[in-house]
C-alpha atoms as one frame of an Amber mdcrd trajectory, in Angstrom:
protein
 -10.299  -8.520  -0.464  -6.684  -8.065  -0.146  -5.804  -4.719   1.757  -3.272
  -2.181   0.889  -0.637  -3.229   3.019   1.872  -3.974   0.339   3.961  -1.594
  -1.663   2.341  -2.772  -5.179  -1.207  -1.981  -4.217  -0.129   0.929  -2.955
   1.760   2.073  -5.625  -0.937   1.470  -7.703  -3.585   3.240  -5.913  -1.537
   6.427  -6.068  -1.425   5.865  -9.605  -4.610   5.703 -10.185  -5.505   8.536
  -7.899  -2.924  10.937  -9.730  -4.309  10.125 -13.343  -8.053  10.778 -12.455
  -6.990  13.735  -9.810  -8.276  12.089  -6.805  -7.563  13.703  -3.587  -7.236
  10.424  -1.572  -6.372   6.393  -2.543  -9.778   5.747  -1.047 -11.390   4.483
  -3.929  -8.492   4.490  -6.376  -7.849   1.479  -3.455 -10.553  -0.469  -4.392
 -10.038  -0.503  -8.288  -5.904  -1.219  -7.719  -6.700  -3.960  -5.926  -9.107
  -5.242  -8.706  -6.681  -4.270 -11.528  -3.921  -6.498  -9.863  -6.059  -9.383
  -9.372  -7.341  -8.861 -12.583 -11.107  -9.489 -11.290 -14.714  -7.056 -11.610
 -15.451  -4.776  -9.083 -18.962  -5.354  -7.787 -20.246  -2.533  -5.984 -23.827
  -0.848  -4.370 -21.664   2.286  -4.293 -22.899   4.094  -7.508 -20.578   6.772
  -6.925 -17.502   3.955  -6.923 -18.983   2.420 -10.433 -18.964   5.817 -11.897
 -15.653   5.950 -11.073 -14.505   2.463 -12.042 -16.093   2.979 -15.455 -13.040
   2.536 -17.867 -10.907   1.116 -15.216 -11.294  -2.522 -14.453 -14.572  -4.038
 -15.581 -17.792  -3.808 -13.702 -19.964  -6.975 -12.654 -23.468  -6.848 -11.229
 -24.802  -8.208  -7.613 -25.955 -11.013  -8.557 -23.019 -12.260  -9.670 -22.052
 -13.377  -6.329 -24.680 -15.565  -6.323 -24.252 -17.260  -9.573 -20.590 -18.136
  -9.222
């Protein structure tokens, strides 16, 4: 996974953050990333899916496996 080093992903994260009033980029970090690689976030973290509901698309474990 590509980290927030760079000023897009950043950006982004703060965006995200500020539109669902998020305290922190933690997890708005996560879904940026995913929304400017266009891919599915694939997560254990319930709490993260709940989050990422309506933001990028959400893909199950096992699709690891079957790619």
């Amino acid at each position: 996974m590509r980290l927030l080093g760079d000023r897009v992903s950043r950006r982004t994260a703060w965006r995200i953050a500020r539109e669902y009033g998020w305290e922190t980029i933690f997890d708005a970090g996560y879904l940026a990333v995913r929304t400017l690689q266009a891919d599915a976030l694939i997560t254990i973290d319930r709490e993260l899916g709940l989050k990422a509901e309506g933001i990028v698309p959400l893909a199950p474990l096992d699709a690891l496996s079957s790619a």
